[in-house]
C-alpha positions, 0 to 999 in steps of 0.5 A, spaced: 156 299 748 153 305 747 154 309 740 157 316 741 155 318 733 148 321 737 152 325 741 156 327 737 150 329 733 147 334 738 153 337 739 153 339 732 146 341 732 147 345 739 154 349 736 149 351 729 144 354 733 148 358 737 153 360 732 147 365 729 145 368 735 151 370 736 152 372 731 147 377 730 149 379 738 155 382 736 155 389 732 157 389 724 164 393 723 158 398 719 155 399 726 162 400 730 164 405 724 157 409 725 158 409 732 165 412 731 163 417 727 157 419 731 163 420 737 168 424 733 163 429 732 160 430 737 168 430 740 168 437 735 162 439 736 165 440 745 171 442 742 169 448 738 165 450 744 170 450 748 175 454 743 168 460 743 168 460 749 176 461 751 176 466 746 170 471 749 173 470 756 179 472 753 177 479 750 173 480 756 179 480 760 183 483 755 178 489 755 178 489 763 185 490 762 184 495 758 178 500 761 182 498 767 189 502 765 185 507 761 181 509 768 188 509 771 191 513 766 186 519 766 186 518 773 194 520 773 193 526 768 186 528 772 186 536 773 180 535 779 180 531 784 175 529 788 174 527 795 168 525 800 170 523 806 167 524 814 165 520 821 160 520 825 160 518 832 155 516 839 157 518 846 154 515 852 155 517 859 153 513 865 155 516 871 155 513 879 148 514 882 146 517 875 142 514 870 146 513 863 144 516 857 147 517 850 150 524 851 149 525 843 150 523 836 154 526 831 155 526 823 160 530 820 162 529 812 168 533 810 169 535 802 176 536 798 176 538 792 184 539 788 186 542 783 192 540 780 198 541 785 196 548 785 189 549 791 185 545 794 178 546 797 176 543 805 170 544 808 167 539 814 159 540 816 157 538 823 150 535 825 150 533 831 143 531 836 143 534 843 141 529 849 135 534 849 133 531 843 134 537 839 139 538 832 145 543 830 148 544 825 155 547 824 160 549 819 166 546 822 171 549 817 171 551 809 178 554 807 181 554 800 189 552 801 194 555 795 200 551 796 205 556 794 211 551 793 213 545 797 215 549 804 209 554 804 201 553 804 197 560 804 190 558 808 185 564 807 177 562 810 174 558 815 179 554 817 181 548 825 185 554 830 192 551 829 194 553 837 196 546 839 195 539 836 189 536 839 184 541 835 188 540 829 189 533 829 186 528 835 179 532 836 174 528 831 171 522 834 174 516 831 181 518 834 179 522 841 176 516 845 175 520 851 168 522 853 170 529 853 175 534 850 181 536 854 181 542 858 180 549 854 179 545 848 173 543 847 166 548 844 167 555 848 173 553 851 180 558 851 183 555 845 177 557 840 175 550 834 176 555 829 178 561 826 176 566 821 181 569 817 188 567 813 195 563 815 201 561 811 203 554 813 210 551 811 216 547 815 
């Protein structure tokens, strides 16, 4: 009959050995902590950076908002405005049993310039390139407008003709799509572009 004290004795042998490699693997509590502590600081240090970082991001939004209703203040309670504004455009003609060409190219900048609800100031220049390769320059109009109350304007200067509409409110490039003007409007035509002179407008 075999003898089981030998193995048991192996046994014991084996678990003594491995009892202190396993025991050296596993960290000690001191290391757990130290471990703890490296990441607790870590954890607030990225939170103190993230609270600076939300703080300057919320005096930028602050002073945006303040520049922004501080520009909208002086623009309310502005004496002078000043506009620029204009438009430009380019006409080509292709007739039957013709060849095509650009008819002319043209650019006009309008300037408005107001002083309180008292006047304004408007003027429009017109350059404008020839199918024959040659530029004019035009002064369309210059008038300065008094406005004398809410039903009556006093226009003294340069300014559109008021006879009809089409002169006064569809004749700039960008609203007309037609090649040409309609009959006795355009340059040289019975209705003159402009006139020189004073206006009292009102309705």
């Amino acid at each position: 009959m075999n003898n089981p004290l030998p193995a048991v004795s192996r046994l014991a042998a084996a678990i003594a050995l491995a009892a202190p490699t396993a025991l050296l693997a596993a960290p000690s509590a001191d290391d757990l902590s130290r471990q703890i502590e490296v990441l607790q600081k870590q954890l607030d240090a990225l939170q103190a950076q993230v609270a600076a970082q939300r703080k300057t991001s919320d005096a930028i939004q602050q002073q945006v908002a303040k520049n922004t209703a501080e520009s909208a203040k002086d623009e309310k309670f502005a004496d002078s405005v000043v506009h620029l504004a204009g438009y430009g455009s380019v006409g080509y003609t292709d007739n039957r049993d013709t060849a095509g060409r650009f008819s002319q190219v043209q650019f006009s900048p309008i300037f408005h310039y107001q002083y309180k609800d008292l006047m304004m100031l408007e003027s429009e220049l017109e350059i404008r390139v020839t199918p024959e390769g040659e530029t004019t320059t035009e002064l369309e109009y210059l008038s300065l407008d008094l406005f004398l109350n809410d039903y009556a304007t006093f226009v003294a200067g340069k300014f559109i003709s008021p006879i009809g509409q089409f002169r006064q409110n569809l004749h700039p490039g960008w609203i007309n799509k037609l090649p040409s003007a309609p009959p006795g409007f355009g340059h040289d035509g019975a209705a003159p572009a402009s006139e020189v002179g004073i206006q009292l407008r009102g309705g």
